[in-house]
N, C-alpha and C positions, 0 to 999 in steps of 0.2 A: 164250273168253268171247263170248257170240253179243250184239248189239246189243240182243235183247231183254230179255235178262239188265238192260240197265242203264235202263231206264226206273223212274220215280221215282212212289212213290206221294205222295197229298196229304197223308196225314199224315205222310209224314217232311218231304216239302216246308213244312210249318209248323211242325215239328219242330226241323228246323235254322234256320229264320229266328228262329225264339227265340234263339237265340243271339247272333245279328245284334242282336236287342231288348235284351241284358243290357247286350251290349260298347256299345251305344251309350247307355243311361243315363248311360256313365261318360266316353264320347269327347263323346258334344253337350252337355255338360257344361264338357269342359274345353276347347271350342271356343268355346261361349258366354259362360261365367262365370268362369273361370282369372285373367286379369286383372283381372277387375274384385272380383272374390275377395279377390286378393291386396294392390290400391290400396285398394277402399273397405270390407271388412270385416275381411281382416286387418293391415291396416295397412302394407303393406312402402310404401316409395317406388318411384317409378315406374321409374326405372334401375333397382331392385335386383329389381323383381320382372322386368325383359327380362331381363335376365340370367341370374335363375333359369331361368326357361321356356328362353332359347334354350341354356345348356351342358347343361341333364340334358334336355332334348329330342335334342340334337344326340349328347351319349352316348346315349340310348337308342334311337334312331335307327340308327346305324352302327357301336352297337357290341351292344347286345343283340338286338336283329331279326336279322343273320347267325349271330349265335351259337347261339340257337331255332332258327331254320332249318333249320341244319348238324345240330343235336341231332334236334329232331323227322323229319327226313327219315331217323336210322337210330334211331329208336326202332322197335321190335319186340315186338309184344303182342297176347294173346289177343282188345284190344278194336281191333287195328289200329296207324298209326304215330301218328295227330293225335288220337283219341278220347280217348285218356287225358289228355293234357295240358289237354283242356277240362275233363274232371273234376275232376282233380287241384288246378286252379288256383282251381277256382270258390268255396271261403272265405275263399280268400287275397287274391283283386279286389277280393271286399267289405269285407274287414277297412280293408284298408289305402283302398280309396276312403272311409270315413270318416274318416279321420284324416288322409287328406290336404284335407279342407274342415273339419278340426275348427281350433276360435282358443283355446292354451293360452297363458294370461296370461306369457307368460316374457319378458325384456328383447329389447330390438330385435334384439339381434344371435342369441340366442336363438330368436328368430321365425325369422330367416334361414335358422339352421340346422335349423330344425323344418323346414322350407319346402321346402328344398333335401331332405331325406332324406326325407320322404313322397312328393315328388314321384319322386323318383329310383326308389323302390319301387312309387310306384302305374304307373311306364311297362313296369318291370320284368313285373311279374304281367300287363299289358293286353297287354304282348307274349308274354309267356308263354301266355296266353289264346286272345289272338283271331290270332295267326299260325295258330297246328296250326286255328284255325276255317276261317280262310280258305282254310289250304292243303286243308281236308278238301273241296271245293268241287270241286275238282279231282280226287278220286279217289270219290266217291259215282258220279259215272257218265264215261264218256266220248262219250256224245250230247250235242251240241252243244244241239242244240235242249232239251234235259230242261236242260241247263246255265242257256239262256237262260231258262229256265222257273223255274228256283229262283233265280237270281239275284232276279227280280220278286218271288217271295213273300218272301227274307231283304230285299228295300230297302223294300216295303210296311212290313214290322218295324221297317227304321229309323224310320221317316216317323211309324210311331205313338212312338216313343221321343224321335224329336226334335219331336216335336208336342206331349210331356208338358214337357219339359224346356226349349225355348223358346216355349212360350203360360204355361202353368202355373207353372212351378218357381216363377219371382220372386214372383208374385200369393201363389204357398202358402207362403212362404219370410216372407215380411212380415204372414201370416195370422196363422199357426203361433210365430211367433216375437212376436206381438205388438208388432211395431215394431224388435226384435231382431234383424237379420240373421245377425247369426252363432250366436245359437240358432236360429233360423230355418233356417240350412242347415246345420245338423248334425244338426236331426233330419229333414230332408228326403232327403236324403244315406243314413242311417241304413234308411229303407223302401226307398229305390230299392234299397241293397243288399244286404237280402232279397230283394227280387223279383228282381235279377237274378242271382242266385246260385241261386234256385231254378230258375229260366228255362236256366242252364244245364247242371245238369244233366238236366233234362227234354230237353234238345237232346243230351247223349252221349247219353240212355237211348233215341233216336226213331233215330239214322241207324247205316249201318254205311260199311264202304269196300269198293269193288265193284272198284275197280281197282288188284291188289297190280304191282309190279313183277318182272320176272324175274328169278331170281336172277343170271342171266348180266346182267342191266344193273346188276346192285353197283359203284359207283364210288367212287373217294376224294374229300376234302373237294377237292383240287388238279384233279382233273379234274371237278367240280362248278365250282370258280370260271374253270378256263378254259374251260369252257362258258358260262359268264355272260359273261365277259369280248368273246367273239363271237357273241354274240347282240344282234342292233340291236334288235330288237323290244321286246328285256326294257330295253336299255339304254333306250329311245325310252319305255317304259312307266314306267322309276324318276323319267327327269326330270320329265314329263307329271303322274306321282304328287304329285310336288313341290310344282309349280305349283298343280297344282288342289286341293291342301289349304293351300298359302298363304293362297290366294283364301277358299276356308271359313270357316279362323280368323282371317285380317283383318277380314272384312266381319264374319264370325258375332260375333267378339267386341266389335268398332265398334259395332253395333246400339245397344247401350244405352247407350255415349256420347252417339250420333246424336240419342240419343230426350230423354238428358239436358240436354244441351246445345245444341242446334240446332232442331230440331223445335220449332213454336210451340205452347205449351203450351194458348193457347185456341181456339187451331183444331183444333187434335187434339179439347181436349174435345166440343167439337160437335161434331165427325167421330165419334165413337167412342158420347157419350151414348143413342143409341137403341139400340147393339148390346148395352150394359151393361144398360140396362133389360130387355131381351129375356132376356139370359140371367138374371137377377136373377129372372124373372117363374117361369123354369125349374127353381131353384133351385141358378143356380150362381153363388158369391157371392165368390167366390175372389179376383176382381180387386177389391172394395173401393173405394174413392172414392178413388185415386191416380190421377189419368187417365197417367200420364206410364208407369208398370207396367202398364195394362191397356193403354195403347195396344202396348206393346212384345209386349206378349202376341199380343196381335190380329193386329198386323202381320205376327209370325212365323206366325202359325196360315195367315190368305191363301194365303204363299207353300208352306207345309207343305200344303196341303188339294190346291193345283193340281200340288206336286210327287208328290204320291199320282195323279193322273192322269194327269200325263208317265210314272211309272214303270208305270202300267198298259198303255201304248202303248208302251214301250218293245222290247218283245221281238217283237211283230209287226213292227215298223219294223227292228230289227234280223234277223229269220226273212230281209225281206223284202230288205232292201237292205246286210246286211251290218253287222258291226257298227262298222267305224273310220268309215266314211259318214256311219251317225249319229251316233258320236260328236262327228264331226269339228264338222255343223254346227247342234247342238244345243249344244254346248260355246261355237259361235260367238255363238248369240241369247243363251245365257245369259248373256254377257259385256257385250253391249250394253246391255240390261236391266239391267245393273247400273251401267254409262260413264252411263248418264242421269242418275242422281240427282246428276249435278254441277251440273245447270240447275237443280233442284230449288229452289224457295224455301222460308223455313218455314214458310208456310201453306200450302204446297199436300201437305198431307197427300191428298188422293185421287189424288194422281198417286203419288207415293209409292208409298200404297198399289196402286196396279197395276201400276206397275211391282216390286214386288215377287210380285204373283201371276204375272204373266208372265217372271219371273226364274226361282219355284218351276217353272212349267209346265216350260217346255224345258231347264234345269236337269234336272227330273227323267227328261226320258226318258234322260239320260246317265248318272245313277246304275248300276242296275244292270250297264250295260256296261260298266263298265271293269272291274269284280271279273269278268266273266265273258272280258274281255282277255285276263288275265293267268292263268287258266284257258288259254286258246287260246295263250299262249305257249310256258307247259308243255309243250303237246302239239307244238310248233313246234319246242323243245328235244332233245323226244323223238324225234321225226323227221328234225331231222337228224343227231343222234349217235348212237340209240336207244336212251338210257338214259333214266329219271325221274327227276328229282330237285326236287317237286313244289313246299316248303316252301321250298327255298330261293329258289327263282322269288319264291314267293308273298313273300319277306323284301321283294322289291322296291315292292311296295304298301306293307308297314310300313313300311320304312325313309324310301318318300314319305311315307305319313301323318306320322311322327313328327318327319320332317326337317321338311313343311309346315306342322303343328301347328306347333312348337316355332319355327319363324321366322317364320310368320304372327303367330301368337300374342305372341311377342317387339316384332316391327315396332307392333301396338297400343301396346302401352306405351312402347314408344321415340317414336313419331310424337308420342303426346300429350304425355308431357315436354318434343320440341322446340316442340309449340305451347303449353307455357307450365302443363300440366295440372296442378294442385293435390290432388294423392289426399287422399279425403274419411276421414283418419284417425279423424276426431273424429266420425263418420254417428253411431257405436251412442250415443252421449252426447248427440248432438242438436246438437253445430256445427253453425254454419251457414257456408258456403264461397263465395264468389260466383270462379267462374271467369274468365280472361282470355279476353276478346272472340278473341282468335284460335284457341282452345279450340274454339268453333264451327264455323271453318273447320276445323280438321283431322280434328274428326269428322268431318264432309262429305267431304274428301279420302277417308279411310278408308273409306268405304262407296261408292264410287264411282269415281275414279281409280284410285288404289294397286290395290286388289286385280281391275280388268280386265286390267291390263299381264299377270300369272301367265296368266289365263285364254287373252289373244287369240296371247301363245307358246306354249298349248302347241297350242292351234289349227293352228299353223304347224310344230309339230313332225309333225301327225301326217298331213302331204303327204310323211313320210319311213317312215311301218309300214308295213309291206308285206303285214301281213296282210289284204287283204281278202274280199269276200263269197267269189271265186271260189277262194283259196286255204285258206277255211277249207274247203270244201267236200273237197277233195283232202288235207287232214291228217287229216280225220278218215277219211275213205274209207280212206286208206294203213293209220293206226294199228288202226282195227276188222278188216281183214284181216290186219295183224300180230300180234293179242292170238287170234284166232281161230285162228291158226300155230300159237302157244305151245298154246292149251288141247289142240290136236291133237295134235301132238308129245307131249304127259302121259300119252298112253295107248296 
């Protein structure tokens, strides 16, 4: 297989980020709104909904991510090993992503277990999904550089997905539902999962997989996990995973406590009133006279608009100096950027607000490098034992996503019950709830303390990869004269 063989054209390059686009309607979703879903429109209490999130996170996590892994890396098919499973799964994500935001009038305990089993299933199918996606990443090419190239185009896809579903969702969610949140997000819920069910398969129909394995590297499951078991890279990659999806769903799903509870409500207005005019003038009406939802909207879009520019400089920066480099100290400012909003008061909504564009900016140049990491791990794996086994690698990013989700996510709801937090049961009937003054404070903590600690360790984990600029250079050199062996040796 010659190197030129594996260059990537632009339309599969936009091809597979579609995919990236579906799986994130359904991930920035339950980074953003999962908890506060579960306390202020479905009703659970704040314990019962950490709970839910951290045990069927933590089983879906460490027990179905290795499971797909181990499956997908010896599936064998006309479309490849990862292709089909993005097919295959793509009615199934949708089905059940509604019905894990849908609210069935059933008794508490009732809810629970509705709760608990849609959840359980919608981790199920997303893993089912977007592993065989991510692992497909890793066999469309083995040019590092085509690597770091697609990675940009599938995170530009997230940043429009998470740009839909933290500016917009809430504003169309309170539009659509007429004051209704839980109609409101069921039928919002309902179009994303169409569009992302189309989106994916439009993404099996654009790519193919360019790099099969030899049959002489066929390995058992046993020598798959003692290959994981000594490899620091991957191991330095699951904890790192961890961390920085803690970080996501702490703060990601903090936001709209922050916004509800701390943030001063008439300073916002006046911060916000001439941008709401503007779009109003444009005919985008979506955010409505709530200043406290359009503020939140806004706020995320800022840090979304400048994270679409860090990810656009991302792959130069990484071409240029390597990719754990930038990781390292891009992963570093974003963390700081985030330690400020401790000093924050609640009227100083434009500091806020820039600290959270300069959160999105360098933030964003770190996005697409870590998926293209764990890409370069694979090939790290392959090189020193000479076998592939691409999927199970890639479990190591799900199994952090889903671990970080799931205890990020968790830690919101527990942090606010110990500060005293009231879940707003009674919102769709029109209660009115006045929160405990220290409710304040922990929102603040959550968006600021808590979730840098995740960030500035994994910082300091990764003075221990060893992968950097000069030894990617030599894995790939090694492995394209190795694949160049095999194709010769065929004839």
């Amino acid at each position: 297989m010659s190197l030129a063989s594996q260059k990537i054209t632009v339309f599969e390059k936009v091809g597979y980020s579609l995919g990236d686009f579906a799986a994130n309607l359904v991930f920035q979703t339950l980074i953003t709104y999962l908890a506060y879903f579960y306390t202020d429109i479905y009703g659970l209490k704040s314990t019962d909904a950490s709970i839910v999130m951290l045990i069927v996170g933590l089983v879906a996590a460490f027990g179905f991510n290795p499971l797909i892994g181990i499956l997908a890396d010896r599936t064998n098919s006309r479309w490849g090993k990862f292709r089909p499973w993005i097919l295959f799964t793509a009615i199934p994500l949708g089905v059940i992503a509604i019905l894990a935001f849908s609210t069935p009038d059933f008794s508490y305990k009732g809810k629970l277990i509705y709760a608990t089993t849609t959840y359980t299933l919608l981790l199920l199918m997303y893993a089912s999904s977007n592993l065989p996606y991510a692992a497909l990443s890793g066999v469309i090419t083995g040019d590092m550089g085509e690597r770091n190239s697609i990675s940009s185009y599938r995170f530009v896809a997230v940043m429009f997905a998470q740009f839909f579903v933290q500016v917009f969702m809430l504003p169309i969610i309170e539009y659509v539902g007429h004051g209704d949140k839980a109609a409101g997000i069921e039928s919002v819920m309902t179009w994303m999962s169409v569009i992302g069910t189309v989106m994916l398969i439009i993404s099996f129909l654009s790519t193919r997989e360019r790099i099969v394995p030899d049959v002489e590297q066929k390995s058992s499951v046993k020598d798959d996990l003692s290959d994981l078991s000594k490899n620091r890279p991957w191991l330095i990659m699951l904890v790192l995973t961890i961390l920085v999806f803690v970080t996501l769903a702490m703060k990601g799903g903090a936001y709209v406590y922050y916004f509800n509870n701390y943030v001063d409500e008439a300073a916002l207005t006046r911060f916000i009133h001439p941008i709401i005019t503007g779009l109003s003038g444009i005919g985008i009406n979506f955010f409505g006279s709530d200043p406290v939802s359009a503020g939140f909207g806004l706020f995320n879009a800022g840090g979304i608009i400048f994270m679409i520019v860090g990810i656009s400089l991302s792959k130069k920066l990484a071409d240029k100096y390597g990719k754990r480099d930038v990781y390292k100290y891009g992963l570093l400012a974003a963390a700081i950027f985030v330690l400020i909003f401790i000093f924050f008061k609640p009227e100083s909504v434009i500091l806020m607000y820039t600290s959270q564009i300069l959160h999105g900016f360098t933030y964003g140049i770190t996005i697409p490098i870590l998926w293209a990491m764990i890409a370069d791990v694979a090939d790290y794996s392959e090189w020193k034992t000479n076998r592939r086994a691409t999927a199970i690698i890639f479990s190591a990013m799900m199994v952090g996503l889903k671990a970080g989700l799931s205890i990020g996510g968790a830690l919101v709801a527990w942090i606010l019950g110990l500060y005293g937090y009231i879940p707003l049961e009674g919102a769709v009937a029109g209660a009115e709830i006045v929160q405990p003054e220290t409710v304040a404070t922990g929102s603040k903590m959550l968006v600021s303390i808590y979730p840098a600690i995740p960030f500035l360790i994994g910082v300091g984990l990764l003075f221990f990869y060893v992968i950097d600029k000069k030894m990617e250079v030599k894995i790939e050199s090694d492995l394209n004269a190795r694949r160049e062996q095999v194709v010769l040796n065929r004839f």
